[in-house]
N, C-alpha and C positions, 0 to 999 in steps of 0.2 A: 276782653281787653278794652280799656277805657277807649274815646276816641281820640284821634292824633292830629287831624285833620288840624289846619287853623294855625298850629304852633309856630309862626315865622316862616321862614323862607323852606326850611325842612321839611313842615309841616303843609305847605304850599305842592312841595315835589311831590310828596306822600300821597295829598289826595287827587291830583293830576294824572301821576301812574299808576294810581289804582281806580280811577274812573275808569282808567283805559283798558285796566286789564277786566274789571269784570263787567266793564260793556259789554266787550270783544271786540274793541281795535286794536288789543294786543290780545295774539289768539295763542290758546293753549298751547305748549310745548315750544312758542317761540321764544327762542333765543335775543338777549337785550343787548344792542350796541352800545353798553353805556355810556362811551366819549360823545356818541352820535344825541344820545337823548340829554345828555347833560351840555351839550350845545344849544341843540332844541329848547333849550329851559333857560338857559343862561346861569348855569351853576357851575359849581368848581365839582371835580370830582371826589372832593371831599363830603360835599353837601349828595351827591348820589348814593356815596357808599351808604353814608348814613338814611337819606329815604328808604335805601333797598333793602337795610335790615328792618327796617320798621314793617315793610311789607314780607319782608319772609316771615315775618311774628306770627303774620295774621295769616300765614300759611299760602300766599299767592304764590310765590316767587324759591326760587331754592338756586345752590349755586353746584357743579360738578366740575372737576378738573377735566379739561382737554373738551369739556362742553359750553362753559360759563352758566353765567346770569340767565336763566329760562323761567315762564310762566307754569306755574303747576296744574295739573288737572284739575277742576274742579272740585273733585271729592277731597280735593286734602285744603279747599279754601276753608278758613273758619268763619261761615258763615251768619255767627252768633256775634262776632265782633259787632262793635257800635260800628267801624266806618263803613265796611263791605256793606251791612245795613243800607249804609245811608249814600252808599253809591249804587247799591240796585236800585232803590228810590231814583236816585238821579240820572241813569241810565235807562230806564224803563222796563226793568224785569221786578218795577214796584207792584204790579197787578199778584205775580206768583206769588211773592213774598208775603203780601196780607192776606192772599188764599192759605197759605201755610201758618202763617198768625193764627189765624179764628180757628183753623184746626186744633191747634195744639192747645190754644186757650180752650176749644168747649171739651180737650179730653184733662185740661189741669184746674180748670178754677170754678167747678163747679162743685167740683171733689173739696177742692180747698174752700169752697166755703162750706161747706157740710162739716168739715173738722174744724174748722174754725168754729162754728155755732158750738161745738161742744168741748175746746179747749179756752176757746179766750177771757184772757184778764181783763181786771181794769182798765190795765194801759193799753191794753191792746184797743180795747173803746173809744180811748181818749184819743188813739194818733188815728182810727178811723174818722171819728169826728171830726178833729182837726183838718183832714185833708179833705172830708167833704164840705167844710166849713170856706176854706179854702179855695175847692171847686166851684163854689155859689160864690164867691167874691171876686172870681178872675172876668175878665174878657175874655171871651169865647175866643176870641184872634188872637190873643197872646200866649207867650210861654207857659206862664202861670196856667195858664188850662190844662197843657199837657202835664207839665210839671206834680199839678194837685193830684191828677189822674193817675199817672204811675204812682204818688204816693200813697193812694186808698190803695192799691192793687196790691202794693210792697205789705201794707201794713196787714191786709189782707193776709199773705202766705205767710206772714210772722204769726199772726195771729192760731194758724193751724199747730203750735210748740210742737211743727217737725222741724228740726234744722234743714236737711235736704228741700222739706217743701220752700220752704223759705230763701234757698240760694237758687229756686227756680226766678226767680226775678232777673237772675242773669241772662236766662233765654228768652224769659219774656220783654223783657221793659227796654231792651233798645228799640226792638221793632214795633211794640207801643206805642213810642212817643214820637218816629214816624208815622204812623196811623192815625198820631191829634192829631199833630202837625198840619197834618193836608186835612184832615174835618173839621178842624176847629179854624183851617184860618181860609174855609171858604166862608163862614159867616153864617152859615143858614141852618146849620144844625141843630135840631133841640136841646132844650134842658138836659146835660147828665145827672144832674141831681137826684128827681126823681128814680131813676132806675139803680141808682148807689144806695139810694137814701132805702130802700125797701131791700137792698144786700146788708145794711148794717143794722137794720131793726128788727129780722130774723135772727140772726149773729148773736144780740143783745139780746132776744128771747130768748136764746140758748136752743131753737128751733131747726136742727139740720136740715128737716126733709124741704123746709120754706126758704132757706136759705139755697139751698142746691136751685130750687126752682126760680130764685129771684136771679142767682148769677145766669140761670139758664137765659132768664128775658132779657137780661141786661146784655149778654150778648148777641143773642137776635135783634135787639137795636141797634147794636155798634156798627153790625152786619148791614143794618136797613138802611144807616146813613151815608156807609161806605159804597153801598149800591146805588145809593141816592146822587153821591157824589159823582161816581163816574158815570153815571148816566147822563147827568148835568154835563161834563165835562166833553163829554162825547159829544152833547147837541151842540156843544159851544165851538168845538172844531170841526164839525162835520160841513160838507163845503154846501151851499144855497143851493139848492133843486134847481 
């Protein structure tokens, strides 16, 4: 599900209560006051009802007779949504969540580039290019970095003419482009170019077994910078000896 976050005053309740619920200041299986919270917020309980569906979409929240409005467990959150994404980030269960990323990426796209090197067309070259062309023209700090980056990735799983592989971009590229986001906009990060540019020149040789080992390094760097980063981040809050 696309993200919600942002859309006016709705869209405000939306990422509020659901900060809350998958921080855990509202804790599993509890029960919501909604007059109480739609006080708290200073909305009508018109603008509630409507948050509260948004958040049952994304599987937080469900409602029972003679129970009400309660938080769901866990396992029924959709944790693939863009905003629960972007509220673990913001809550700080960001660390698991890119341990679970690089998982799943070194068991999807190293495969996918190995089918890629022996399915892709022209066009599939061109929007490769394109977005590496793209990545080399952004500011490392700006959206445009992450943006370029999910775009090689996307064009990446198209380029494998599996459809299934290709609607893997759904799992992958919200939590993606929280993972520029926070490398790209400390500043210090290397070139991705180079480690893109040696995925799409394999690709283009029609080279599986060289593409599978380029995706491989490319993400043991992604890995090097993200450790790089909170390593960083850690001496930066750790209190003076």
């Amino acid at each position: 599900m696309a993200s919600y976050s942002g859309r006016g005053v709705h869209g405000q309740v939306v990422h509020q209560l659901g900060a809350r619920i998958v921080g855990g200041r509202i804790a599993e299986g509890e029960t919501l006051d909604i007059g109480a919270l739609g006080a708290e917020l200073d909305v009508s309980l018109t603008v509630m009802r409507e948050a509260l569906k948004v958040l049952a979409g994304k599987g937080l929240i469900d409602a029972r007779q003679k129970r009400g409005t309660f938080v769901r467990e866990r396992l029924h959150w959709n944790l693939l949504d863009a905003d629960v994404i972007h509220w673990r980030m913001e809550t700080g269960d960001g660390g698991q969540l890119l341990r679970d990323l690089a998982d799943v990426r070194s068991i999807v796209e190293p495969a996918a580039a190995h089918r890629a090197a022996l399915h892709r067309t022209d066009a599939d070259l061109a929007a490769l290019e394109a977005a590496l062309d793209a990545m080399g023209q952004a500011h490392a700090e700006s959206s445009d970095a992450a943006e370029a980056d999910a775009a090689f990735h996307r064009a990446l799983l198209t380029a494998t003419g599996n459809e299934m592989l290709q609607r893997m971009d759904m799992l992958l590229e919200p939590g993606l482009r929280e993972r520029d986001r926070m490398v790209h906009a400390h500043g210090d990060a290397d070139d991705p170019v180079p480690s893109h540019r040696a995925v799409l020149d394999a690709v283009r040789d029609q080279d599986p077994a060289r593409a599978e080992l380029a995706m491989l390094d490319l993400l043991a760097k992604a890995t090097e910078d993200l450790d790089h980063l909170t390593h960083t981040r850690g001496a930066t809050h750790r209190s003076p000896a």
